[in-house]
N, C-alpha and C positions, 0 to 999 in steps of 0.2 A: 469644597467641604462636603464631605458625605454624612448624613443623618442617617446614623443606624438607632432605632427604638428597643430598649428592651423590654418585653412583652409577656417575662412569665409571671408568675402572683408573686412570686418573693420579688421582682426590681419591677415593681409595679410604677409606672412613670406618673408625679402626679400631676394635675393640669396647672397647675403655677409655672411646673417646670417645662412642659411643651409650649408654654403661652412662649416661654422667654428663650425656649429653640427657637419656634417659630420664626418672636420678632428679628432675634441677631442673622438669622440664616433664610427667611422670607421663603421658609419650607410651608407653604400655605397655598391654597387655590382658591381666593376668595373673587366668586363670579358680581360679587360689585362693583367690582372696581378695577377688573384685567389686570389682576396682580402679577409679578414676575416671582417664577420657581428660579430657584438657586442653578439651573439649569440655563434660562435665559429663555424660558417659555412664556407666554402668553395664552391665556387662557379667558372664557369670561360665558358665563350664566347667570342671567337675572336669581335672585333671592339666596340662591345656594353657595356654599363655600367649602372646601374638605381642606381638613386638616388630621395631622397621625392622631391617633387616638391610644390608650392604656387596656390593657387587659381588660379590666373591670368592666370598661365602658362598651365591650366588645360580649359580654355574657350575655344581660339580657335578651340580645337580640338571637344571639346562636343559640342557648339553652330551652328561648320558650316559642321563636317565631319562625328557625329551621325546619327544615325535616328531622333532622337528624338526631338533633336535641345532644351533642357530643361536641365539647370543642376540641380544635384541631392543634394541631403545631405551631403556634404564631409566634414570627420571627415580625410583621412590619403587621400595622394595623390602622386605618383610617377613616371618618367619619366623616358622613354627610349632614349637612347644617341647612335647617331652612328656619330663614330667622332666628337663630343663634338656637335650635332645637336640634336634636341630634334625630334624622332621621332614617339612614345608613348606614351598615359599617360592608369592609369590605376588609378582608385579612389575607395574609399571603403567609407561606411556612416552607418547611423543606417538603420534599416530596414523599409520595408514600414509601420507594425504596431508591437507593441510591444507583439500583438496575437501571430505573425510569429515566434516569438524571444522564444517565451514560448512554442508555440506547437513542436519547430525543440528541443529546450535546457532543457524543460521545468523552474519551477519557480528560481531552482537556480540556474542556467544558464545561462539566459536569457540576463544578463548584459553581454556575452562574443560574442554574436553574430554580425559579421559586414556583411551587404551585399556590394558585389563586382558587384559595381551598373551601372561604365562605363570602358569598354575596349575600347580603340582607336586607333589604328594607319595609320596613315600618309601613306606608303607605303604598306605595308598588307606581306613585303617580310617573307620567310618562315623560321621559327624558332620564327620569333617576338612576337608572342605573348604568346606563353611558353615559352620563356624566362622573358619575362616583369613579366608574371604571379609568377612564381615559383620565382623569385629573392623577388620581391614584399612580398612573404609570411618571403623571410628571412630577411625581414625588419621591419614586422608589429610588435608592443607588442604582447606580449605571456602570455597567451594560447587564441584564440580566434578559436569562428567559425566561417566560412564565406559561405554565402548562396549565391548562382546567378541562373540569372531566365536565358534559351536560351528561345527567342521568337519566334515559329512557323508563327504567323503572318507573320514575317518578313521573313519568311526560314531558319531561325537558330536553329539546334540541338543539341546542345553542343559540336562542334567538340573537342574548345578548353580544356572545363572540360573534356572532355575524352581523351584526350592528356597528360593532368597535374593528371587524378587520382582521380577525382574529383569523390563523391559515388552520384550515380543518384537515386532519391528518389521518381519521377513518375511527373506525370503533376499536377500543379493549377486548382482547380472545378472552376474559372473564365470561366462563357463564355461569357460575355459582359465588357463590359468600356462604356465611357459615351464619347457626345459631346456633345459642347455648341451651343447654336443656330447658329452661323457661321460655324458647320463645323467641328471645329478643336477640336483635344483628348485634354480630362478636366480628369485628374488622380483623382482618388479616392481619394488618398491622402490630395486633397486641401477640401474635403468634411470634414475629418475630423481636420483640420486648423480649419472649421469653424464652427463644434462641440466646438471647444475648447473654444472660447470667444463667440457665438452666435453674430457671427457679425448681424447676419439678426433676429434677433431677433425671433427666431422662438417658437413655442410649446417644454416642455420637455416631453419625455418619459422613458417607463418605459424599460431599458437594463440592461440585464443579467451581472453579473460580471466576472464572469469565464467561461462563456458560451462554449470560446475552448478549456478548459481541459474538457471538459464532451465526454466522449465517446460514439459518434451517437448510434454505432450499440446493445449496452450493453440497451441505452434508450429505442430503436426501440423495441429488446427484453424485455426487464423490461413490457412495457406497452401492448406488445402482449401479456401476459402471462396472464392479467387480463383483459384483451380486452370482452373476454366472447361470449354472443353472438351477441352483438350491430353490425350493418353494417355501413360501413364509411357516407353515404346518411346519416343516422338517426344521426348521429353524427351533422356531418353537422347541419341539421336543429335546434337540440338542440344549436346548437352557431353561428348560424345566418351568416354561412360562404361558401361558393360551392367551389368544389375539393378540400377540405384544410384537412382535417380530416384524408384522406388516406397515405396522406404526415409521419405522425405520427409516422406511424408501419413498413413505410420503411428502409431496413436495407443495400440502394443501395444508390446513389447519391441523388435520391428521396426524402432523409429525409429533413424532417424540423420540427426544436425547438416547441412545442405550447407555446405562448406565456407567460408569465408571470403569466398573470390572468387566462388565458384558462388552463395553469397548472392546478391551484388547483380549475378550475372549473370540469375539466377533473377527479382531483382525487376524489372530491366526488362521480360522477359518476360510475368511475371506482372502488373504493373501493381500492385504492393499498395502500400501508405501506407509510411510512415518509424516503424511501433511500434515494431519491435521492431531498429531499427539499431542505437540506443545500443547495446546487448551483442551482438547477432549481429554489427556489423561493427568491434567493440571489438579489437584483438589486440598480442600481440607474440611477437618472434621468439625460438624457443628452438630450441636442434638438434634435430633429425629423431629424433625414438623409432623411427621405420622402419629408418634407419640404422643405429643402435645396435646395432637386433638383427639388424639383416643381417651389419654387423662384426662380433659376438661367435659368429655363427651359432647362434642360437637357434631353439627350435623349438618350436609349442604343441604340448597333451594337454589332451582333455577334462577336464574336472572335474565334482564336485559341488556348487552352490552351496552358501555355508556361511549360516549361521543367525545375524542377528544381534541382538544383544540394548543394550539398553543400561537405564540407572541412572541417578537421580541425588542426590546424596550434600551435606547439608546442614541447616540448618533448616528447620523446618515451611514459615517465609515464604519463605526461597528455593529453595527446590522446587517452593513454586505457581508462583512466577515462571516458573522454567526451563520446568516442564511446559507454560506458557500459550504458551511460544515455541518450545516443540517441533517440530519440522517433518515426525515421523512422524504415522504410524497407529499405536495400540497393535491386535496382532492375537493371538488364538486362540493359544498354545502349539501348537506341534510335538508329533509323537506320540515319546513317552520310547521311546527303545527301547536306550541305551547309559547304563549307571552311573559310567563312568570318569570321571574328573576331571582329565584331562591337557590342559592350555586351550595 
């Protein structure tokens, strides 16, 4: 039996009715007593016990004790108890884009990934948050992956995913976020909210479909190979664009896609074969992200890229699997230099 919670304010779960999941399906990690998850795990810490927890019981702690003061997407939600006091929560949701889901899982995968989007606790006393962590995973539905970002910004390196095992996979090419004319972080995320129904009614353009399964560095090389003798300048001018052309052939963070049209303006030009049409000249039209943020008047700020980590959460057999279809690098740990645990 799989416990899924649902976790948004209208099917807000109430604790009568988790007491009475709980007791039929022994979805509970109570460190008193080496209780068994419905899994057939074993677990045990003195005073503490997690169990799923309700939207509700999940604000306090995000709204007034995060950074961020924003709550996330919650699909599963669970709570740390010392002495029956809730001093924890820790939540999981979909991810920030279903790009993220496909480039960590790729396409048949993709449905198993959940990000581990708020850690919080109340006290910060030591052991609490790999406990909360690692209980939490013997509670989720199985097989899943879970990705979590540590924020440099903030000064966090992932103590805790390197405490719990967690394979570090390198930093996000994020180096800005947006504000809104007041000041305050406007997430990406609500940009695309409003892609989705074009609240603003903006222009459509023309976007790539699978744009992040293409492999930069394989393009960068494909189009050097028949690059010839043209110079990035004469490029340029032939498409009516400055510094953009050298972007092209970069096989560094440097790189960027030609667009759509500039593609198969490029491949006459260049003369190259039909490899890589199928997805470079794949698209459909969604409103303008440019617009968006020109109407809301947004505005970037430098950032720190943030650190990501991810997990994955099952049995012995489908763990090898997922790992075999993994689409990271596993890399070196980042140097710890922050203890907190606010995710």
């Amino acid at each position: 039996m799989i416990l899924t919670i649902p976790l948004s304010k209208s099917q807000a779960v109430s604790t009568a009715t988790l007491e009475a999941i709980n007791k039929n399906t022994m979805n509970t990690w109570d460190g008193q007593g080496m209780t068994l998850d419905m899994f057939g795990n074993y677990v045990q810490h003195d005073k503490y016990h997690v169990t799923p927890i309700t939207y509700g019981q999940t604000e306090p702690f995000i709204l007034n004790i995060h950074y961020a003061k924003r709550m996330p997407s919650i699909t599963h939600a669970y709570g740390l108890f010392e002495e029956n006091k809730l001093v924890g929560v820790i939540t999981y949701g979909s991810p920030p884009s279903p790009t993220l889901s496909a480039s960590i899982a790729g396409e048949t995968n993709k449905h198993l990934v959940l990000e581990l989007n708020r850690l919080v606790l109340k006290n910060n006393k030591k052991n609490e948050a790999s406990v909360l962590v690692s209980a939490s995973f013997k509670l989720l539905p199985k097989p899943k992956i879970i990705v979590s970002f540590a924020d440099e910004e903030k000064g966090h390196m992932g103590t805790i995913y390197q405490a719990t095992n967690f394979i570090y996979t390198g930093s996000t090419t994020n180096e800005t976020e947006f504000i809104d004319k007041d000041g305050n972080d406007f997430h990406y995320r609500n940009i695309g909210h409003l892609q989705k129904n074009n609240a603003l009614n903006v222009s459509l353009v023309k976007v790539r479909k699978n744009e992040h399964l293409i492999n930069r560095v394989d393009v960068a090389l494909f189009l050097k190979e028949y690059k010839g003798g043209f110079k990035n300048k004469e490029l340029d001018l032939m498409f009516g664009t400055k510094d953009t052309a050298a972007h092209w052939f970069r096989t560094d963070k440097g790189f960027s896609f030609p667009s759509i049209d500039n593609w198969q303006k490029l491949k006459g030009i260049l003369e190259f074969p039909d490899v890589y049409d199928e997805v470079m000249a794949d698209y459909e039209l969604v409103p303008s992200r440019q617009e968006i943020i020109d109407a809301l008047g947004l505005r970037e700020k430098k950032i720190k890229p943030k650190h990501r980590y991810v997990y994955f959460v099952g049995n012995k057999t489908a763990r090898k699997q997922l790992k075999k279809e993994f689409r990271y690098e596993a890399k070196a740990y980042p140097k710890k230099e922050s203890q907190e645990h606010y995710l």
